[in-house]
N, C-alpha and C positions, 0 to 999 in steps of 0.2 A: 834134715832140710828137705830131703826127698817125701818121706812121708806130710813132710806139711803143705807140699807145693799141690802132691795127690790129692792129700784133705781139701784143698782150696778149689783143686778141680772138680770133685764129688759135688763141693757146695753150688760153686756157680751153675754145675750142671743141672742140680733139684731147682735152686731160681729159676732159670730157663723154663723147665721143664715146669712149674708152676706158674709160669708168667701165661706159657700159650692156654692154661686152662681159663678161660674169662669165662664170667658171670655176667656183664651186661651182655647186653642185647644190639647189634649195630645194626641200624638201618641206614640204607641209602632212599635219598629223598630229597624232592626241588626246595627251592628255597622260600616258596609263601608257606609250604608246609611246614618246616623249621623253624622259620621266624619268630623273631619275636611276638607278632600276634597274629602267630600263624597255631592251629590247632596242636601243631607237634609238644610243646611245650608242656601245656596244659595236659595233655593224653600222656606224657610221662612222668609229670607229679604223681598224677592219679596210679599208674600202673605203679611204681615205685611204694606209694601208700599202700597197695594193695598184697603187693608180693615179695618187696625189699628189692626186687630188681631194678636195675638202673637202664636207661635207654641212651643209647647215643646215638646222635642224629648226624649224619655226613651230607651236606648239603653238595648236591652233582649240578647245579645251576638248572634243567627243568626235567621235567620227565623222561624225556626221548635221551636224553644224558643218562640216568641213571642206569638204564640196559646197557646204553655202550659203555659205560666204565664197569658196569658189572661183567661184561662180556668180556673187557680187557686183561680181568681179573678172576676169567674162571677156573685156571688149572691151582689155584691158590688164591681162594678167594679170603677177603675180607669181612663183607657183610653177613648178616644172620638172615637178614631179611632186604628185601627190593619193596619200596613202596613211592606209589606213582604212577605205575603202567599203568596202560588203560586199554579199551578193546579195540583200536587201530593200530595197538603193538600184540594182539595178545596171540596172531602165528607166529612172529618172528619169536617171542620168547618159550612159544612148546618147542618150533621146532631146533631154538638155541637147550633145550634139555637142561638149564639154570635151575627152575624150581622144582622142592618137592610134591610129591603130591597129598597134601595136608585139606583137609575138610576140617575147620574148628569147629568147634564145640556151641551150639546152640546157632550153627549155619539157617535153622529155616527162620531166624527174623528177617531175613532177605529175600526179597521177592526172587522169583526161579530168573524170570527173564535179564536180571541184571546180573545173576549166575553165571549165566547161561553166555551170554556177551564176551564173558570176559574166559569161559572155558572151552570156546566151540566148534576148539581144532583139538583138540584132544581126542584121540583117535578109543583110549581104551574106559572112558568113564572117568578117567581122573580130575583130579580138583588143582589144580597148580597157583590159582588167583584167585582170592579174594574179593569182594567189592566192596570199598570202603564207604564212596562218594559219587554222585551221578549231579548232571546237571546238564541240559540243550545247549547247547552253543548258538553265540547270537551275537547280532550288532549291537554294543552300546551308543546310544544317541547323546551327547550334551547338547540341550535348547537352546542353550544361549546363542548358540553361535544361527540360527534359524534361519538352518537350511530346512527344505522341505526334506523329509524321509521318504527310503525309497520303501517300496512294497516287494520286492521281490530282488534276487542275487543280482538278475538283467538290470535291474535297475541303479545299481553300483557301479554301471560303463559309460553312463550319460556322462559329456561333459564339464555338469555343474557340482561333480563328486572331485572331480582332479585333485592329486595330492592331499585326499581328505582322509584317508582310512588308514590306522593301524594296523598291520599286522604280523602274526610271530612266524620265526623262520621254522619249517615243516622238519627240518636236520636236527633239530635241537629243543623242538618243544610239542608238546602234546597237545597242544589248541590250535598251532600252525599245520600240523599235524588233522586234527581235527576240521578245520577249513580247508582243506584238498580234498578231504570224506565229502564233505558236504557238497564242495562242487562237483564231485564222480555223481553223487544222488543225484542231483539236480539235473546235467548235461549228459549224465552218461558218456561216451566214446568221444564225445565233443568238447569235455570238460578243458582242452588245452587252446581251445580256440576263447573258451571267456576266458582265462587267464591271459590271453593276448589281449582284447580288450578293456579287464581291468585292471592292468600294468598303469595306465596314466591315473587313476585314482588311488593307488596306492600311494602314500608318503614314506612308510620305511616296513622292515622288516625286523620287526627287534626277534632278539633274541632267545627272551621267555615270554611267559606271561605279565608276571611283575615287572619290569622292566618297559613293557610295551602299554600294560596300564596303567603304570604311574606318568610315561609319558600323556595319555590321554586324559587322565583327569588333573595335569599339569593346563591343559588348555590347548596342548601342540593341534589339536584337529578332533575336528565335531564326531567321529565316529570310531572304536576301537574292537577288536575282535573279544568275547569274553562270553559270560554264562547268560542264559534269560533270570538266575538266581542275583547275581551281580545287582543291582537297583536296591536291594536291601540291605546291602551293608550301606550306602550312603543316607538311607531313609533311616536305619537304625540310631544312626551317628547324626542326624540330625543337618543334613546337609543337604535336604531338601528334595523334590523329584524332579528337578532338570537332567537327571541321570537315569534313560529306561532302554530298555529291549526292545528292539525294534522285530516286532514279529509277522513272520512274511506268511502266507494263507500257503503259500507253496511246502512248505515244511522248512525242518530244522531235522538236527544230526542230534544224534545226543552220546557225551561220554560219560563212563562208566569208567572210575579210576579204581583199583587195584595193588592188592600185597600180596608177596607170597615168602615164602623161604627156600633160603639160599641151599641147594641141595648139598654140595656138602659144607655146608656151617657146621664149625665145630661144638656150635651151640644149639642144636636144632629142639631139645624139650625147651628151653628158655624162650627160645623164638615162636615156639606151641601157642606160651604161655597170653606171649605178646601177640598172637593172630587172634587167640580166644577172647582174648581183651578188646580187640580193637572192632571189633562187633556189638559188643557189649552196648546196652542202654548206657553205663555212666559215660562209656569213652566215645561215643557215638551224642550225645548230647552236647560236645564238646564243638562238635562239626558243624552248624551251620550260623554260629557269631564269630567262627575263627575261618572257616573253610571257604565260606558261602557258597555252599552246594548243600544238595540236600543228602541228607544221612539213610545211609542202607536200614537203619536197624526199624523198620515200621514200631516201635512203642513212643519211640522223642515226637513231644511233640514241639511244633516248630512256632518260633518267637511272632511277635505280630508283625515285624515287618518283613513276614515272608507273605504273609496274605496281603500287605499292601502292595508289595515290591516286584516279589518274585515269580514270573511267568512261569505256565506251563502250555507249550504249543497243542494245537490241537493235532497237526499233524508231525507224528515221526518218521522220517527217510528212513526207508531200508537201504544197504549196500550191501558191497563186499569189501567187509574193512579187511581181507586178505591182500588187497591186490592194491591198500592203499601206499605202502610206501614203498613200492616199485614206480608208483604216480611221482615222488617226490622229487627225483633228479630230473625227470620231463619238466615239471614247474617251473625250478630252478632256470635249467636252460632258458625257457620262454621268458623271464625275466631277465635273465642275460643278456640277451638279445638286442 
């Protein structure tokens, strides 16, 4: 009896100890990304087809989520790969020491400067993030509702904007995130005094992206936070161009969203395999009918309703996306208030 109860222990113990070797690949990742038609999907048939590997996708609700649950989960992590950051998180995640430092394979289809965005705290030459997907950040207008459009940020304080604008909580999402960047650009040192005044044109603070744009092209209000790319998925889908970018002569912010792997993933050659893929012309072509941002790999080229739709500003703010989300609890508070 004795020797059988041992045997049984020997066995559950090889189980175990085969269970924690996995083969897929887990990413953390927001939830347009994963979606159902969201590019995730499609970008893991493909890699699947490719290599036999399987991808799994952990939906953290938006970007700014995925580091803190990665970060929750760093003495025993979970994930192979973080994908989502973008370059107004990309100090906090050197100096969180999460990813490795991985260059894939056939990196110069990416231009330096979106490289470069996303690695330019890195103190020794390292590569920790990827660029998957870039796009300006910008006002979406709906016509219908015809209001005049402003020309410039100042011009979102007037009081014929009250309760009109969407926008995402800076805590939890990488575009609310992305519009504190853009007002430090703008105001510089001053940036907390427009957020005083455009507290009464705010109507809410959602939470993600998704969330916040599905309220706005529900109808909730003429204007919502999102991409100058954004106009082309509804021009594609045939829903016509009462949906555009409102582009301001002053500038626009632009993000640069971001992969990397989990440094210690138990899986770190698998997670290679999936950095070197997600570069790639096929998996990269994938990105701008699912992503609606424009794709890193300069070969795709991009559908027609990116030349009817999709903006590119003339001017790009520089900042210091270092010092933006120390800005974030100031915001907060000023909305509090």
């Amino acid at each position: 009896m004795k020797k059988f109860i041992f045997s049984l222990f020997i066995l559950f113990s090889l189980l175990v100890g085969c269970s924690s070797e996995r083969s897929d690949v887990v990413v953390y990742t927001y939830d347009s990304f994963c979606g159902e038609w969201g590019s995730g999907p499609e970008i893991a048939r493909k890699f699947k087809e490719k290599t036999g590997i399987d991808v799994v996708f952990v939906d953290c609700g938006d970007g700014a989520q995925v580091l803190t649950k990665a970060l929750a989960e760093k003495d025993a992590p979970y994930a192979d790969v973080l994908l989502g950051l973008d370059n107004n998180l990309a100090k906090k995640v050197y100096e969180s020491a999460l990813l490795l430092d991985y260059e894939p394979k056939n990196s110069g289809v990416i231009r330096s400067d979106l490289c470069d965005s996303l690695n330019k705290y890195c103190k020794n030459g390292e590569w920790i993030m990827t660029p998957f997907d870039y796009s300006h950040f910008a006002l979406i207008y709906n016509e219908d509702f015809g209001i005049e459009k402003p020309t410039c940020l100042e011009d979102l304080t007037k009081d014929i904007y009250k309760k009109s604008i969407i926008l995402m909580d800076a805590r939890t999402s990488t575009p609310g995130l992305g519009f504190v960047a853009w007002t430090m650009a703008v105001y510089g040192e001053n940036y907390l005094d427009f957020w005083k005044r455009l507290k009464p044109s705010i109507l809410t603070m959602a939470p993600g992206w998704s969330s916040g744009y599905g309220l706005f092209t529900n109808g909730e209000a003429p204007f919502a936070l999102s991409y100058t790319t954004s106009p082309a998925y509804h021009i594609e889908y045939n829903e016509g161009d009462k949906f555009k970018a409102v582009i301001f002569e002053q500038g626009h912010v632009l993000q640069v969203e971001g992969a990397g792997i989990v440094k210690r993933s138990k899986n770190i050659e698998n997670a290679k395999l999936f950095m070197d893929f997600l570069i790639s012309e096929e998996a990269q072509s994938v990105i701008p009918l699912t992503q609606w941002m424009f794709p890193v790999n300069s070969k795709v080229t991009l559908p027609k309703s990116y030349e009817l739709g999709a903006k590119i500003p003339q001017v790009t703010l520089d900042y210091d996306s270092g010092v933006v989300l120390d800005a974030v609890s100031k915001v907060m508070t000023v909305l509090s208030e």
